[in-house]
C-alpha positions, 0 to 999 in steps of 0.5 A: 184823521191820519194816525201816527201809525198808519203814517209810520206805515205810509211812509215805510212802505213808500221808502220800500217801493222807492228802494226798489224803484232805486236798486233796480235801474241802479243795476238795470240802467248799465245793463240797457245802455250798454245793451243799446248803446249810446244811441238806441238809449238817447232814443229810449230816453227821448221817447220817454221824455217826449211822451211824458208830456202828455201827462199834463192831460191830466188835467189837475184831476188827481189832486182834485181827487184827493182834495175832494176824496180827503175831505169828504172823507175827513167830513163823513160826506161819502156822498161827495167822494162819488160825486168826484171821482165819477166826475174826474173819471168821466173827464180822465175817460175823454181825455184818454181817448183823445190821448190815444189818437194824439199818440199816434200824431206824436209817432209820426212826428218823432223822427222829425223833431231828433236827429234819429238814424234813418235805420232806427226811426221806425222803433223810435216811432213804435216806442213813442207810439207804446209809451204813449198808449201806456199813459192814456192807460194811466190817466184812467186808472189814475183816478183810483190811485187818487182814491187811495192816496186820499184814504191813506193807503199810499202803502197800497200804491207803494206795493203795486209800485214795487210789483210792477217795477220788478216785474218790468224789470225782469221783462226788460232783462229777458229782451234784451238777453234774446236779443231784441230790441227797443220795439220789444221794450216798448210793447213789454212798458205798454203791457207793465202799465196795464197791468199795473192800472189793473191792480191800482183799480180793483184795490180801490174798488174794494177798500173804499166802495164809494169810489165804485162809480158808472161812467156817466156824464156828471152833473156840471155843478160838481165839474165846475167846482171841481176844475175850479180846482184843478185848473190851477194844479194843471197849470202847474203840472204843465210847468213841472214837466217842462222843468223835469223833461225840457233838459233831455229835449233841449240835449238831444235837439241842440246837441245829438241823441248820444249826449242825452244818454250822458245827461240823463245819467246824471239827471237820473241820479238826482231824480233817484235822490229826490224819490227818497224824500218824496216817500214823505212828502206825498203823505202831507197833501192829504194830511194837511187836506184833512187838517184845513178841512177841521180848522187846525190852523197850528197843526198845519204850521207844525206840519209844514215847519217839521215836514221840511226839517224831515225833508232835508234831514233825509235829502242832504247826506243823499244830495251832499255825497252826490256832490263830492263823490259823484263823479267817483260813483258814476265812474264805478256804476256806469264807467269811467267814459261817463265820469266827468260829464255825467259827474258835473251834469249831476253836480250842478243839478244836485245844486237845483234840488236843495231848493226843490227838497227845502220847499216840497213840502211847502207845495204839498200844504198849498196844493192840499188847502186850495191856496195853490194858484200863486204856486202854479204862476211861479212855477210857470215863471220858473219853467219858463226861465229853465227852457230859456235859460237852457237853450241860451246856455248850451250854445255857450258852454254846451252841455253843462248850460242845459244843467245851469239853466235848471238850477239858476231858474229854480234858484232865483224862484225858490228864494224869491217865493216860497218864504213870502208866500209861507208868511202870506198864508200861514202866518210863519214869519220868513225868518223862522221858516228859514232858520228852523225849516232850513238852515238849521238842519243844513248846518248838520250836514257841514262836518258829514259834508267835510268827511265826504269829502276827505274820505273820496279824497284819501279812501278813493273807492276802487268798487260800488261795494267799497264806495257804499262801505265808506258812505255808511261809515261816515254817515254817523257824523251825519246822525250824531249832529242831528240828534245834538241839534234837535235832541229837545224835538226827538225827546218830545217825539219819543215822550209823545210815542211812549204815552201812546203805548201806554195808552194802547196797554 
């Protein structure tokens, strides 16, 4: 079982590779955009974004893996930890080389599918071809990145994470200043990955040996057993990628490619702000994994009750200055061109992501105790609500429509599912889950959300250093109103880390 301290470290370490996964596209993305300009850019984002569904051959196998991996473990059966991951890397190994092929099909058919200049079709091919060679590379290593975050090591998985997200940064910097262009940026992303997976899979190899498997067909006991599980997950993953990359499709399909740049600068904001909350909520899933597995039914409800308290705790002063100030940031980071529309895409998403924050770690709890498959039925609802509702809404109200269906559809899911199925299978009344695990830390935020707001209004930021200034200065109204609501759960946790030291002395 995970300790207090490995989880301190876990989540540390998760927070560290996410600032600099924040901090370096937070000064990289002006850099590339206005280098590429609004069109070469929408052609970056659209590629990315295309490419990126291919993710969903992932199958379900990496949660399978740290299903699997953190029960076994958990259980002191090593023996079954090979047995899936030599399973799920056989299936990742087919799959990858059929990724490879489809790679090229999608190269081919990228110009035809956006409105790309004639002049630019060939880099958009190369660029799709890349990015997609780039995640049947991933699909591969994947699998021992699973191993470790089964094993607690998301410490590990955050450090190769940093490296790689510096070193792909500094690649793209030395590009685009010797003047080339997108087919460099695509080779660079394609060698960056590599790299990465390379790392990912000797780390693995050497801090946990039963995961050094031959490649051979496995026994079809332990593949059925196996997709039984990941079945569920791939049905989900499928419907997440809809909800996360369908908006920049429906932009660049319905509208141009140069709008995708101004929605995606807004999208990119609130998927920077969700990053910061995910640095903990992906240390549940194999938390509550090892909890079933002995039985600690009141730990997993405390572990779902807290995690979504500390979820929101983290995300809403994020999400709650993207709101109110917003479209002062984006004018100060990207220019004043992007302020508005780019400022209201985020405001309306930013909306969808109290949902998604307030029941992330719900999601983690299923998906860690096998109870997922009404999760992965909902969650294809909602991708299919978002895709429609999108589509209807750009030829109405444009651009803000696409940003509108996403936050509708995820509106109407999480209100209407995630409290009765929290009630259906761990038996926390809908009541409490709501009261204790959202509003009461949502009402925290209402005096911070009242300074925001006052302060864009009278201390108008004329720079990103005096605008950073002023959310740290009106973040302690933020602080004190959590500590007086919650001060009998923070004298508990201080008492209980106290005791722990008393006992290591």
């Amino acid at each position: 079982m995970v300790g207090t301290k490995r989880f301190a470290i876990n989540v540390l370490m998760n927070w560290a590779a996410m600032a600099v996964g924040m901090v370096v596209p937070f000064f990289l993305t002006p850099f590339v955009l206005h280098r590429l300009g609004d069109v070469e850019y929408g052609i970056w984002i659209l590629a990315v974004s295309t490419v990126s569904y291919l993710a969903i051959l992932d199958m379900g196998m990496r949660s399978a893996v740290i299903r699997f991996v953190s029960k076994a473990e958990a259980q002191q059966k090593l023996e079954d930890a090979t047995a899936a991951v030599g399973a799920a890397l056989w299936v990742r190994v087919l799959i990858s080389l059929g990724v490879a092929v489809l790679s090229v099909l999608l190269a081919l058919a990228f110009p035809h599918l956006f409105k790309i200049p004639a002049d630019l079709r060939h880099a958009g091919q190369v660029t799709v071809l890349m990015c997609a060679l780039g995640v049947a590379v991933t699909l591969v290593s994947g699998v021992f990145g699973a191993v470790l975050a089964a094993t607690h090591r998301f410490d590990l998985l955050s450090a190769i994470s940093g490296v790689q997200t510096l070193f792909r940064a500094g690649g793209v910097v030395l590009i685009l200043e010797t003047g080339h262009g997108l087919i460099a940026l695509a080779y660079w992303e394609v060698t960056v990955v590599s790299l990465g997976a390379l790392a990912t899979v000797v780390v693995a190899w050497k801090l946990f040996p039963p995961c050094r498997v031959k490649f051979a067909k496995p026994d079809m006991g332990i593949l059925k057993m196996i997709w039984s599980y990941s079945f569920t997950t791939f049905i989900f993953i499928i419907a997440v990628q809809i909800i996360i990359n369908s908006d920049n499709l429906v932009v660049g399909a319905f509208l141009s490619v140069g709008m995708v740049a101004f929605y995606s600068i807004g999208g990119s904001l609130m998927n920077y702000s969700g990053q910061v909350v995910s640095a903990v909520s992906t240390t549940f899933t194999p938390m509550a994994s090892n909890l079933e597995a002995v039985g600690k039914l009141e730990e997993l409800q405390r572990l779902l009750l807290r995690g979504t308290q500390a979820m929101l705790g983290i995300g809403l002063p994020i999400s709650l200055a993207l709101v109110l100030r917003g479209k002062t940031f984006i004018g100060l980071w990207m220019g004043p061109k992007y302020q508005e529309i780019s400022g209201t895409v985020l405001q309306i998403l930013i909306i969808s992501q109290f949902f998604s924050i307030a029941d992330g770690t719900a999601g983690s709890v299923m998906m860690a105790i096998d109870k997922h498959k009404p999760v992965a039925k909902w969650a294809v609802i909602e991708a299919v609500l978002n895709f429609g509702l999108s589509i209807v809404l750009v030829k109405t109200i444009g651009i803000y429509g696409v940003a509108w269906g996403t936050t509708i559809a995820m509106a109407f899911v999480h209100l209407t599912f995630y409290p009765r199925y929290v009630r259906k299978v761990l038996d926390i009344p809908i009541r409490k889950f709501l009261w204790e695990g959202w509003t009461k830390i949502t009402l925290c935020s209402v005096p911070y959300a009242i300074a925001c707001a006052i302060t864009d209004r009278y201390w108008h930021a004329s720079n990103l250093a005096e605008f950073f200034v002023q959310i740290i200065a009106v973040l302690p109204v933020y602080v004190l109103c959590v500590i007086a609501a919650f001060r009998s759960e923070a004298r508990a946790l201080f008492l209980k880390w106290q005791a722990s030291r008393l006992v290591q002395a």
